[in-house]
Each structure stands twice: as structure tokens, then as C-alpha cells.
C-alpha positions in Angstrom: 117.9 124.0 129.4 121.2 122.6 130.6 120.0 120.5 133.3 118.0 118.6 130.6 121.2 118.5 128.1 122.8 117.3 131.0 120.7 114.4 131.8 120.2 113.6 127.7 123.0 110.8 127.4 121.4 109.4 130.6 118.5 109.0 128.7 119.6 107.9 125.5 121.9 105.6 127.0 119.0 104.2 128.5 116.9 103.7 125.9 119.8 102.0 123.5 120.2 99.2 126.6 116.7 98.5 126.6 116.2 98.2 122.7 114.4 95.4 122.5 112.2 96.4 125.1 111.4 99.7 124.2 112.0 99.9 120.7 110.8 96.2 119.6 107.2 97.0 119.6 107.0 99.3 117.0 109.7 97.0 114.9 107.7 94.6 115.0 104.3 96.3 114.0 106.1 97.3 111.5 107.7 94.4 110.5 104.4 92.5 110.8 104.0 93.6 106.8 106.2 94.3 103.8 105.4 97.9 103.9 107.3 100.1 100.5 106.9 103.3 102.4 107.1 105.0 105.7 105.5 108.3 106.3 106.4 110.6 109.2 103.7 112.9 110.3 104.7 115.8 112.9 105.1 119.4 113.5 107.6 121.2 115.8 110.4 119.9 116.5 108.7 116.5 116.4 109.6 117.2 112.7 112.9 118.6 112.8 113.4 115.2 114.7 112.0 113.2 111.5 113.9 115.6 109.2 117.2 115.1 110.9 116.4 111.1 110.8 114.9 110.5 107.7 117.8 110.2 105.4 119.2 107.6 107.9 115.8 105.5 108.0 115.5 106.0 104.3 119.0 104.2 103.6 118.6 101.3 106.4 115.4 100.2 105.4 115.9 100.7 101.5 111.9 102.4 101.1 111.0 106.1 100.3 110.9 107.6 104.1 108.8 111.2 103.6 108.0 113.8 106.6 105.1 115.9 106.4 103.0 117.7 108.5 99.9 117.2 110.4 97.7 119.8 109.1 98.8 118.9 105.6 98.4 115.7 105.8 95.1 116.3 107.0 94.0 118.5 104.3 96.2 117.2 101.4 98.3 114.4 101.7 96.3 111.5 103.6 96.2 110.0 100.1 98.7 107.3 100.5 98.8 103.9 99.5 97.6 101.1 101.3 101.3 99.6 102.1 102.2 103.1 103.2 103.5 102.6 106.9 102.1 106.2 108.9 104.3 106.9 111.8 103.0 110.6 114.2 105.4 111.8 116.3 104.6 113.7 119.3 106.6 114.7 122.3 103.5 115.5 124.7 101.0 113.8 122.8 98.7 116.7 123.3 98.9 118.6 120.0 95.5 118.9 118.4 97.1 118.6 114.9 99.0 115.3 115.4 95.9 114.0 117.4 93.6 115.0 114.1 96.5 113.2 111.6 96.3 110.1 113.5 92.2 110.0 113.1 92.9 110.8 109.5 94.9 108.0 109.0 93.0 105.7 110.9 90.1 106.6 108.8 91.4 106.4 105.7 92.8 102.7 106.8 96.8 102.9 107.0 98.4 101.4 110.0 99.3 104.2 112.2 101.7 104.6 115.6 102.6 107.4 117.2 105.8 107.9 119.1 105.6 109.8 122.4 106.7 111.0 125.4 103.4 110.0 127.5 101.9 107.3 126.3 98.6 108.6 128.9 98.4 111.5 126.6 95.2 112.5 125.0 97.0 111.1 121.8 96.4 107.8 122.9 92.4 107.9 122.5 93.4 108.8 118.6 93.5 105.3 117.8 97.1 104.4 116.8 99.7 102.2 117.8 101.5 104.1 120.6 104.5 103.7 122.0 107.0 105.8 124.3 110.3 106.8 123.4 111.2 106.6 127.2 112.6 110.4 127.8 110.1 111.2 130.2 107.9 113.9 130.4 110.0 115.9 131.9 112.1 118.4 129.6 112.7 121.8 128.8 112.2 122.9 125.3 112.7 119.2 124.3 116.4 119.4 125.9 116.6 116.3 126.1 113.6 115.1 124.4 115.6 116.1 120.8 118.4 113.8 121.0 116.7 110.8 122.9 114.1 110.6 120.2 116.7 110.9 117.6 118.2 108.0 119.3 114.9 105.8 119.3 114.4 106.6 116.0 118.0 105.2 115.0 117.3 101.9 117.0 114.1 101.6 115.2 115.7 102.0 111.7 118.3 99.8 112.3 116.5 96.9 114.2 113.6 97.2 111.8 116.2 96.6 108.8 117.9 93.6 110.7 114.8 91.7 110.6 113.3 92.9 107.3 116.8 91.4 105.9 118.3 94.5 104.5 121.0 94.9 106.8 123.8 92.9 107.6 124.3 91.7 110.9 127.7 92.8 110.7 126.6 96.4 109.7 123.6 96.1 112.4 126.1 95.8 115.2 128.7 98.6 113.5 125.9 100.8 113.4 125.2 100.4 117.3 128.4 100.5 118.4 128.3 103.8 116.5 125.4 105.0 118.2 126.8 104.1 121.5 129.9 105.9 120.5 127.8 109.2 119.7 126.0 108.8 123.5 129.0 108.5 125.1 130.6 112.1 122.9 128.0 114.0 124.2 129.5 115.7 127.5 131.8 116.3 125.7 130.0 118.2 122.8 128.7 120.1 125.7 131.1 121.0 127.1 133.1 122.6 123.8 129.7 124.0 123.1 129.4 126.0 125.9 132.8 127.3 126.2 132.5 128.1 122.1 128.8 130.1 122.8 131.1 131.8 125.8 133.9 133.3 123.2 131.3 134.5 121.1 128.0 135.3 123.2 128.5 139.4 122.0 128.4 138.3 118.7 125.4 136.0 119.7 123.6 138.3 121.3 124.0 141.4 118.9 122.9 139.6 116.1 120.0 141.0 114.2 119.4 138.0 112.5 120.6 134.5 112.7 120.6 131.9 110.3 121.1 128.3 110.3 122.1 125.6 107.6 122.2 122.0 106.6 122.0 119.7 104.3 120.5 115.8 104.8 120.2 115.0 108.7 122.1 118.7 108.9 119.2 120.5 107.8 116.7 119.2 110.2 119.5 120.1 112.5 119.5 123.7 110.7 115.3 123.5 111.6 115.5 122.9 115.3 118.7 125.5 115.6 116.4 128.0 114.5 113.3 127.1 116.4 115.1 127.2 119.4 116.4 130.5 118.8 112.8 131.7 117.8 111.0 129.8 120.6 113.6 130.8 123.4 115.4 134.6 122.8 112.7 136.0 120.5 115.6 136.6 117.4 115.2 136.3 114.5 116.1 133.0 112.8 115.6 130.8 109.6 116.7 127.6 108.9 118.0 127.2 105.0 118.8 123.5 103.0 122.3 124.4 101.9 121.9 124.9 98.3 118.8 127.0 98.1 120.5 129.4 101.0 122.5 130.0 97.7 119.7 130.9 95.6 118.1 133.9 96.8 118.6 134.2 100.8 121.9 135.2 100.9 121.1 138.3 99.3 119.6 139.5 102.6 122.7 139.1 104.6 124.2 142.4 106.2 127.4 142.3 108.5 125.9 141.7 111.8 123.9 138.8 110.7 124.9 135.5 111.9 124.9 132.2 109.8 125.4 129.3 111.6 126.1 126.3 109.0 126.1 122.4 109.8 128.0 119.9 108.4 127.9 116.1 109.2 130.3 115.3 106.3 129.0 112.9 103.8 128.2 114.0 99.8 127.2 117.9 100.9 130.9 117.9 103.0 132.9 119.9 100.3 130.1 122.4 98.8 129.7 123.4 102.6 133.4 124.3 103.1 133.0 126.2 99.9 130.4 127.8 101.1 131.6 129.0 104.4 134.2 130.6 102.7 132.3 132.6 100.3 130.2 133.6 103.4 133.0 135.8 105.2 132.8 138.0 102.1 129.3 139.0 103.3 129.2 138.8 107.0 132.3 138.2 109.6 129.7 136.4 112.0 129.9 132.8 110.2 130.0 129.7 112.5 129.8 126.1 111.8 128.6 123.2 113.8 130.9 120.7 112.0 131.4 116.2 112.8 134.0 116.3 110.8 137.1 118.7 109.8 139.0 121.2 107.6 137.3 124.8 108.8 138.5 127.9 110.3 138.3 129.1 114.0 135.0 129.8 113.5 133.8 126.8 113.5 132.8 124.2 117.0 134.5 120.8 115.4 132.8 117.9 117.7 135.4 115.5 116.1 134.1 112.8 113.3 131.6 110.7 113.8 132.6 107.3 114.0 129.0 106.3 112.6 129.9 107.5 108.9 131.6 104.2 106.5 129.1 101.5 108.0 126.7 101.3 105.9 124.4 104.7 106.9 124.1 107.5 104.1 123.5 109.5 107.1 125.4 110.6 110.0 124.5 109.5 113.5 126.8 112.3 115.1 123.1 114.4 114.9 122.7 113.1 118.3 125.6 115.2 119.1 125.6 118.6 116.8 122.6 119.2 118.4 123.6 120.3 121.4 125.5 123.6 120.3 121.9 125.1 119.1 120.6 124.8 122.5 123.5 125.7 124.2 124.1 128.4 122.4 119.7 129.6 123.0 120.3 128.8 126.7 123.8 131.1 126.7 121.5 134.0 125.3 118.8 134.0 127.5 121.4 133.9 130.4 123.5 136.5 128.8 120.5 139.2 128.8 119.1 137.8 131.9 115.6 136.8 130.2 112.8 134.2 129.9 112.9 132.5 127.3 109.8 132.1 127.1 107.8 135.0 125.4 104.8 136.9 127.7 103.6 138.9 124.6 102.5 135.9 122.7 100.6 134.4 125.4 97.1 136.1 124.2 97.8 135.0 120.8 98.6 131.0 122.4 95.1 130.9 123.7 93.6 132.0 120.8 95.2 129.7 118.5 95.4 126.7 120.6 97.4 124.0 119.7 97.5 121.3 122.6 95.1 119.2 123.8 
């Protein structure tokens, strides 16, 4: 996994240079109509991905932005209007749901794309729009496949605004100079990632239970946290929106669970603080990811985002508090010398087969 973090800002650097190539496409399908809604369609952390952007694409392009996924939107949702914009996401663009959502949606007559990382996939005989996000196919439990699409989907939100006329030019440019500021943090967040998961592996690795949470972008965050730490040390982990973690889970916490809270400021910024204080009444093992300041020692401050104040109800720093999830999967694995990846479920994986 840390190879892949490693190369990340490579990669999203990249594709933020090469914008207009690589992103303009898809603006400009979009564009090509006034669509009043965009619908995300994907499952994994293809969604976590849509979940962590959507609040961001929501308050650029001033529509309703909603995330589902494939096999409900298959089954249940494919009932959307005809100016409903459907976007699938899909890092291999081999998963047999998302392949199934984009038939769906061609049937029922919606303009479709589909964001991947191999536009050769079997994806591509769905027949949507596809386009790359340009990480490669190449990864490692979508090390670097998280924040590179993250990335491409901030370029699309913001370009896609520009030319539909609700964003300033002045706020277009803040908001890439922002997102050029976030690429260039993240060595850095790496770095005090991996020497925070290295004061606090034993408590890591101890934990009988781990979990994660957010609140707007933070809770997709909160989603792929815990999906790494299912998919990659076996633990057990749930991700929680900040206030229902209040309203019910919390009465399952015991002293060696972990909780592992994000905060990327913005309107949820002071109920989290609250919150992280009432926590160390029911477990000592209470961390937080945090783009902003004001907590304990406990927490892995990456320093504020310089994307907040320009226009974004969102926080672009994501592309950042990212990296202490998989750090802190990878520092796991390594600490009890394991694979991450899990030999008893392979029976069950062919059974249930989910890629193409």
C-alpha cells in the first residue's frame, strides 16, 4: 500500500495539469444539456469516492447531486427523470453490478458515463460514455486510485460549473489553486500519518473493534477508513455519520474499542470537538483525523485546508485525510506480519462473484 500512496500526488498532480484533456470530455457531455440532477451510481469504494465528493459537486454546480448503489439502482431507483445526468463509477470497470447499472440506465434512456480506471474494461461494452480518470490500473487497494479519483472528480465539478455559469472565474481559479495546494500537502500527510499509526500501532492492533466517523465529505472518508480496515486486517470496523453515531451506536462501545473521528471543519466542526470529548468518557482509544484545529494529542492535525472560504461547502483537504486510513491498514498488516488480503473468503469470492 505505500508504494501506491507514495506515487498518489504523482498522479493527481497529473491529472490536474492535464484538465482540459482529461477531464473536458465528460464536462462537456455534461454540459451539452441543462441537466437539474446528477446521479452517482457505485459500490465499494467507488462510492465512498462519490460520498466524499458529493457535497462538493452538489455546491459547485448548484443541482441535487445523489449517490446510490448499483444493485439498488437496478432494482429500485432507475426511476429518474429524464434531465437526471447518471454518472457509474468504477475503478476496474469489471464489476458485474456497475456493468448491469449502466445497461439499466441506458435502457431506461438517461445519458450515462462511467468513470474508470481502464477504459478497455468490460465496462465499456455497457454502453455509456466512458472516460478514464488517468490513475492507471495499477494500484493496491485503490492506494492511489482513492485520492486521484477524488481529484478528477473535483476538476469535473469545478470546470463543469465554470462553463454552466455558476461559478465565478475568480472562485474557479481559487478553487484550483486549492486543489493544487492539497496535492502538494500530501507527503506530508504521509508522513505524519505514518509516524502517528507508529506511536499508536499497540493500540491499533489490539483493538477489538474500530470505528470511524464523519460528517459531509468526512463521512465518505469515515466509509473508506472502515473498508480498508475490513478489506485489509480482517477487524472489525463501521463507519458512522456523526450524529446518528450518537443515537444508538455508542452504546456498544467498551474500553478497547477504537473510534477514529474526521473532521474537515465546516458547519459539523464544533459538534465533532464536542463529541470527541464526550467519547474519552467511554473508551481511552479515540483518534481524530482532523484539516483543521483545536483537539487533543489524540488527534493527526494535517493543518487546514486552504480550500475552505472559496466558495466550496465542502472541503478539498479529503484528498489528504485520506491517507491516515490507509496508512494506518498498511501499519497493521505490517505490524502482525499478515496478508491483507483474506484466504478464508476466497470460496465465498467465487461463489458470489462480483467482477467481470
Amino acid at each position: 500500500m505505500y508504494t501506491y500512496i507514495e506515487q498518489a500526488p504523482t498522479v493527481c498532480r497529473a491529472i490536474l495539469d492535464t484538465r482540459d484533456e482529461r477531464v473536458g470530455g465528460l464536462v462537456q457531455l455534461f454540459c451539452a444539456r441543462p441537466y437539474r440532477r446528477l446521479h452517482i451510481v457505485a459500490s465499494g469504494s467507488s462510492y465512498n469516492i462519490a460520498m466524499t465528493m458529493r457535497d462538493f459537486l452538489q455546491a459547485a454546480l448548484g443541482i441535487e447531486v445523489t449517490v446510490g448503489w448499483p444493485m439498488s439502482y437496478i432494482l429500485y431507483d432507475h426511476l429518474q427523470p429524464g434531465d437526471t445526468f447518471v454518472l457509474c463509477l468504477s475503478q476496474s470497470g469489471k464489476s458485474t453490478n456497475t456493468i448491469a447499472a449502466v445497461e439499466k440506465a441506458v435502457e431506461r434512456g438517461n445519458t450515462v458515463a462511467v468513470l474508470t480506471c481502464n477504459a478497455n474494461a468490460p465496462i465499456d461494452a455497457a454502453g455509456g460514455n466512458v472516460f478514464e480518470y488517468g490513475s492507471g490500473t495499477d494500484d493496491y487497494y485503490v492506494g492511489k486510485g482513492f485520492p486521484s479519483s477524488c481529484t478528477y472528480l473535483a476538476l469535473f465539478g469545478i470546470m463543469a460549473a465554470s462553463m454552466r455559469g455558476t461559478l465565478e472565474d475568480e472562485t474557479r481559479d481559487a478553487l484550483i489553486d486549492a486543489l493544487s495546494t492539497e496535492i502538494g500537502g500530501m507527503q506530508d500527510a504521509f508522513e505524519k500519518a505514518q509516524a502517528f499509526c507508529a506511536e499508536h500501532i499497540n493500540e491499533l492492533v489490539r483493538a477489538r473493534r474500530i470505528m470511524t466517523v464523519g460528517i459531509g465529505g468526512g463521512y465518505g472518508l469515515a466509509l473508506e477508513g472502515a473498508l480498508k480496515l475490513n478489506e485489509m486486517t480482517g477487524i472489525a470496523a463501521n463507519a458512522y455519520e456523526m450524529e446518528e453515531f450518537v443515537h444508538g451506536p455508542t452504546y456498544e462501545i467498551r474500553k478497547d474499542h477504537v473510534v477514529m473521528l474526521v473532521d474537515l471543519g465546516g458547519p459539523g466542526h464544533e459538534r465533532m470537538m464536542q463529541l470527541s470529548q464526550a467519547l474519552h468518557l467511554l473508551t481511552d482509544h479515540v483518534f481524530v483525523i482532523a484539516a483543521t484545529e483545536g483537539y487533543d494529542e489524540y488527534s493527526l492535525e494535517l493543518g487546514t485546508s486552504s480550500g475552505r472560504n472559496v466558495g466550496s461547502k465542502s472541503d478539498l483537504a479529503a484528498i489528504r485525510a485520506i491517507i491516515p486510513f490507509q496508512t494506518a491498514a498498511e501499519a497493521i498488516c505490517s505490524k502482525l506480519d499478515m496478508l491483507s488480503y483474506n484466504l478464508v473468503n476466497f470460496d465465498f469470492e467465487q461463489e458470489m462473484k462480483t467482477k467481470a
